[in-house]
C-alpha positions as CSV (number, residue, x, y, z in Angstrom):
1,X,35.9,61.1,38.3
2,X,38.7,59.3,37.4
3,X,38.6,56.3,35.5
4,X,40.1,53.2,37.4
5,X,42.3,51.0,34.8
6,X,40.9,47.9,36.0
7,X,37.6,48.6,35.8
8,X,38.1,49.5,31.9
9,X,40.1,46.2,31.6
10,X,37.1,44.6,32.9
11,X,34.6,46.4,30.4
12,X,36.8,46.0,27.5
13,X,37.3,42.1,28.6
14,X,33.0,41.8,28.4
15,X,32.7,43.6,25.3
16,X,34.9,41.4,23.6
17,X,33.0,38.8,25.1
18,X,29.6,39.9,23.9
19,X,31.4,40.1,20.6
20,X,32.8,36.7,20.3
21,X,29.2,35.5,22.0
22,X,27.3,37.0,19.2
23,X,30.0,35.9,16.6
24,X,29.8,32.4,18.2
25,X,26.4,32.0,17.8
26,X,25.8,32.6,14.7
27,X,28.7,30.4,13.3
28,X,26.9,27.6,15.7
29,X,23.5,28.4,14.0
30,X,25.2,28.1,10.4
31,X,26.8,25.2,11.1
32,X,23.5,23.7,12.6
33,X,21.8,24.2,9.5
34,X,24.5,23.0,7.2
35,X,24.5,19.7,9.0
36,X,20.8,19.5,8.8
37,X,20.9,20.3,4.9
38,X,23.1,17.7,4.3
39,X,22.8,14.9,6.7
40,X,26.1,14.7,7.9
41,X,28.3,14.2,11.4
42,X,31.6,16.2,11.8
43,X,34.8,13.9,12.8
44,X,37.1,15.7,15.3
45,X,40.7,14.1,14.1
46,X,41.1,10.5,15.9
47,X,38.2,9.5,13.6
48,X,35.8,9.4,16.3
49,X,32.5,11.1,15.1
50,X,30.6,12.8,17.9
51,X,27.4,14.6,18.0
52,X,26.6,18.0,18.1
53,X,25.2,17.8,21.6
54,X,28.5,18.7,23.4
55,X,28.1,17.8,26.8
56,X,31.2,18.8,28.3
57,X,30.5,22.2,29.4
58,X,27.6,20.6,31.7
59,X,30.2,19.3,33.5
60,X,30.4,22.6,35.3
61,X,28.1,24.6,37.5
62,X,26.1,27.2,36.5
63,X,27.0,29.8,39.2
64,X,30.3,29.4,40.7
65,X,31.7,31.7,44.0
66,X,28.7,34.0,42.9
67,X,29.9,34.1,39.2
68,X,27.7,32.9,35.8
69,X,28.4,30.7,33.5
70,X,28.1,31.3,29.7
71,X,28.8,28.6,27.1
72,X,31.0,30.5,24.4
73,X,31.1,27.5,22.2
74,X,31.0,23.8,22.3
75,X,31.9,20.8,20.0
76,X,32.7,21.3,16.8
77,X,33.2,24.8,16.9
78,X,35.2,25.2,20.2
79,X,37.3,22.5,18.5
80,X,38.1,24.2,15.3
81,X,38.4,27.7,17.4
82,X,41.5,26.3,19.1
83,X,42.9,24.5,16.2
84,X,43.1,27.7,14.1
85,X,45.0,29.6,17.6
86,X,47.5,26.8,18.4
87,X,50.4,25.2,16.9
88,X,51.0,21.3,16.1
89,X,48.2,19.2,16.3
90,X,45.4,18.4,18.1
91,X,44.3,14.8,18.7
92,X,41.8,12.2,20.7
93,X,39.6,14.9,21.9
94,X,36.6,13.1,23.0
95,X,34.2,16.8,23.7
96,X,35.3,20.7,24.3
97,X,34.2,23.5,25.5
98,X,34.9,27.0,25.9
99,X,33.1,28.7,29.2
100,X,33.0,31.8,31.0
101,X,32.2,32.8,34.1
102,X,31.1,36.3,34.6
103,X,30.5,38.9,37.7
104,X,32.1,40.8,40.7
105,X,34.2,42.6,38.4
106,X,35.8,39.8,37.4
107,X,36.1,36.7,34.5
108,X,37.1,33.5,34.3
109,X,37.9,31.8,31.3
110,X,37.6,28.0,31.4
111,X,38.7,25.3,28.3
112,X,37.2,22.0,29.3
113,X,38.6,19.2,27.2
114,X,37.3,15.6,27.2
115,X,40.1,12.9,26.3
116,X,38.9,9.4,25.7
117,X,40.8,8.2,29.3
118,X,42.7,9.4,32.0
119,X,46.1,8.2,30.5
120,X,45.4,10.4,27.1
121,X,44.6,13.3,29.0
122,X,47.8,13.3,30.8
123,X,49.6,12.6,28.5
124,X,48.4,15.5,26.4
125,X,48.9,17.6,29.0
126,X,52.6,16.9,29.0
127,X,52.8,17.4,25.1
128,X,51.1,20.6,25.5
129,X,53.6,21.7,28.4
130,X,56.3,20.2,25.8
131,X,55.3,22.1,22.7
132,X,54.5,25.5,24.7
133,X,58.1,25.0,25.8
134,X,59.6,23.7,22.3
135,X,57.4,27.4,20.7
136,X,59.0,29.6,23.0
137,X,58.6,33.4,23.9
138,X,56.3,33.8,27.2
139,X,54.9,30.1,26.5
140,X,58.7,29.1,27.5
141,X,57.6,29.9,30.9
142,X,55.5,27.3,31.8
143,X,56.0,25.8,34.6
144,X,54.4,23.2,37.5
145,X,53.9,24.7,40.4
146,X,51.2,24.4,43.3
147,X,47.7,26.4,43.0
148,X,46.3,25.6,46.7
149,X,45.8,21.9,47.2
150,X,46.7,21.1,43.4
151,X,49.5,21.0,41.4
152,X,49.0,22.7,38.0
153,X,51.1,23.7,35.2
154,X,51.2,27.7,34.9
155,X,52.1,30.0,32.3
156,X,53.4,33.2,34.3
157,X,53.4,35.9,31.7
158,X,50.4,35.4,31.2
159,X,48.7,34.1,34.2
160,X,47.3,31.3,33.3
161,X,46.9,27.7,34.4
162,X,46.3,24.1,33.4
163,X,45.4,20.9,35.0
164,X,43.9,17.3,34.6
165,X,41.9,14.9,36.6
166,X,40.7,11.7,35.3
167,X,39.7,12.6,31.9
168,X,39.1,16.1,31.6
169,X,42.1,18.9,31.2
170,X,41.1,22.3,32.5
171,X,42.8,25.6,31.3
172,X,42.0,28.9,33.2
173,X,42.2,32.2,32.0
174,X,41.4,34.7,34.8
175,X,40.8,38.2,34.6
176,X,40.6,40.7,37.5
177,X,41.0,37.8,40.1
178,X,43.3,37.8,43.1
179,X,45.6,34.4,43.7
180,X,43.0,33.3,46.6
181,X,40.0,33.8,44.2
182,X,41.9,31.6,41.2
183,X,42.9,29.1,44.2
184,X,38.9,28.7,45.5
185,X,37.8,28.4,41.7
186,X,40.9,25.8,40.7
187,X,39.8,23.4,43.6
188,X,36.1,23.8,43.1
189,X,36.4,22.9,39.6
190,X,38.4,20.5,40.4
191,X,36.3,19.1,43.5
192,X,32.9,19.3,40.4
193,X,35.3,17.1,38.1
194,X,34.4,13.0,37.9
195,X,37.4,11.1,38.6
């Protein structure tokens, strides 16, 4: 039997999941303890200092068009994750979260960002469009287009896409998913979202 090329993108796409799972986990568990040894709060870099207890990720359902969800990391650690794989900075991030949603043969990779208000989160939203544009290569791409009922910035190279309402920015990273699949989830997501 032949093997099909999507099917060992998706298995190679869930192993490196498992891996940065496990991996996450245990960098959350040391971190846990470290804060408990020596009392102290992290500060994301507006100053603000939240707790551990990201909430963000709650935000979204646990099964979604027959996919689970799995929390890959949250607070602290989502938020120094995408600090050491982006350029410029990062600033006012209220919560943050990094989830995946996982089954028939496909993945969906979600960032969940919390901004402080609805005028900060669009306005990072252009920055980021700005500075993906200023960094070039496939980033230069970026573009707004329409996703469905919703207009979204989308990075064709590498198929992905971005969005805000109210507060939140949502990235998606979709693996194995056909346009009308990465339409349904966009505007579900979208439709979970507080304003």
């Amino acid at each position: 039997m032949k093997p099909n090329p999507k099917n060992i993108l998706v298995f190679l796409a869930v192993i490196a999941l498992i891996s940065l799972t496990c991996g996450c986990a245990q960098v959350k568990q040391a971190n846990s303890q470290a804060n408990k040894a020596n009392g102290t709060a992290f500060s994301f870099q507006n100053g603000s200092t939240p707790h551990f207890n990201s909430t963000v990720a709650n935000l979204l359902p646990d099964n979604l068009m027959g996919m689970h969800k799995f929390v890959t990391l949250k607070g602290k650690p989502a938020l120094e994750f995408i600090k050491r794989s982006h350029r410029g900075p990062i600033k006012y991030v209220k919560d943050i979260a990094l989830v995946h949603y996982i089954g028939n043969k496909s993945i969906m990779l979600v960032w969940i960002t919390e901004y402080p208000s609805s005028k900060i989160a669009k306005n990072q939203t252009i920055l980021m469009v700005r500075g993906m544009k200023k960094f070039g290569s496939v980033w230069s791409y970026v573009n707004e287009t329409r996703l469905g009922n919703l207009s979204v910035y989308y990075v064709p190279v590498k198929n992905q896409y971005f969005f805000c309402k109210g507060k939140y920015v949502i990235y998606l990273m979709p693996v194995n998913m056909s346009k009308s699949q990465i339409v349904e989830f966009a505007e579900k997501v979208y439709e979970i979202l507080p304003k």
